[in-house]
C-alpha positions in Angstrom: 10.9 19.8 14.1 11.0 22.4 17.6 11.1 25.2 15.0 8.5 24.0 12.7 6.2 23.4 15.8 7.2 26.7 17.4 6.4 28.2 13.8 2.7 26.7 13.9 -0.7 27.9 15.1 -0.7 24.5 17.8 -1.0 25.4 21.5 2.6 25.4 22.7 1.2 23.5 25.3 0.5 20.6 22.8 3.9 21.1 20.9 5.5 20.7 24.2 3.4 17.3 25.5 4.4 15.9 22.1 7.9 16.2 22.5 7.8 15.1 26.0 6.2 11.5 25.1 8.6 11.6 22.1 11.3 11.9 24.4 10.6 9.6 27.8 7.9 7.5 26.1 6.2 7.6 29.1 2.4 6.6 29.3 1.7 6.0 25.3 -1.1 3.0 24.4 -0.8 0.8 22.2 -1.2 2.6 18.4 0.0 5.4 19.6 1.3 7.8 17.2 4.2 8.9 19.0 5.0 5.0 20.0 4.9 4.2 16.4 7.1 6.7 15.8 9.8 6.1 18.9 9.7 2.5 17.6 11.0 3.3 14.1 13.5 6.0 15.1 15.2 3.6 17.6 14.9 0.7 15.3 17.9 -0.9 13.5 15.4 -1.2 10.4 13.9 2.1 10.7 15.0 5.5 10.5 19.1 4.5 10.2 18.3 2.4 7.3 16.9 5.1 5.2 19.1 6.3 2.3 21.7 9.6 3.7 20.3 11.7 1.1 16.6 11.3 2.1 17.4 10.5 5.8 16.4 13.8 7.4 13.5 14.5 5.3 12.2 11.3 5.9 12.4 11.8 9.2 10.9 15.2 9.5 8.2 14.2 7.3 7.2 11.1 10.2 7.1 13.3 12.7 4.9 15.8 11.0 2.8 12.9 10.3 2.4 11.7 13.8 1.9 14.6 15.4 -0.6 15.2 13.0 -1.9 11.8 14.1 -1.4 12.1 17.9 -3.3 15.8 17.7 -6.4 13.8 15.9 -6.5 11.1 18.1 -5.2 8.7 15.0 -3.9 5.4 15.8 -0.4 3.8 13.9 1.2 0.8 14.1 3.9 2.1 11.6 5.2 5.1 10.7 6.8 5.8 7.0 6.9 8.2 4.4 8.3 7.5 1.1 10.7 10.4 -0.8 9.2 10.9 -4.5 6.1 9.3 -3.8 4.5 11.9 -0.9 4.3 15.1 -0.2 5.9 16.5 2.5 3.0 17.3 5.3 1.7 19.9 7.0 1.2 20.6 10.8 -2.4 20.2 10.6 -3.9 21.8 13.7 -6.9 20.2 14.6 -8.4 18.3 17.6 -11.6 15.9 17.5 -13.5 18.6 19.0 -11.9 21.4 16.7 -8.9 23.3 15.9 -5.7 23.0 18.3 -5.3 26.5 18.1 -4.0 29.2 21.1 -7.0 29.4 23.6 
């Protein structure tokens, strides 16, 4: 995930707040994105339960998603993504008032 954010046209800035909250959880509402997220990596019926084949796609693939989220000002309850069924996302660099791109 640090290389694939690295990699995109996001203000490092951003890339670097996301992974902070992801981290220390500090601060995050209610439907937050990244909470959704935390929830389901540290959950003995998220992230572990996922079959070892698909495990680390899986997981790659929810943290795209709620970045992606988190950068639009999305709210989640849940986080998934289902092997087979999706595609694997995108960073999608946008903000409610535009593109998250360098200033």
């Amino acid at each position: 995930m640090a290389l694939i954010l690295k990699e995109s046209p996001v203000d490092d800035g951003l890339c670097l707040e996301f992974v902070e909250r992801l981290r220390d959880g500090a601060s995050l509402p209610l439907g937050s994105p990244i909470l959704a997220l935390r929830r389901h990596l540290s959950s003995d019926q998220g992230l572990i339960r996922t079959n070892g084949g698909e495990r680390a796609q899986t997981g790659l693939a929810m943290m795209i998603k709620a970045f992606n989220a988190w950068l639009e000002g999305g709210t989640r309850q849940l986080m998934s993504f289902r092997v087979g069924v999706e595609r694997m996302p995108a960073v999608v660099p946008t903000l409610p008032g535009g593109p998250a791109y360098l200033p």
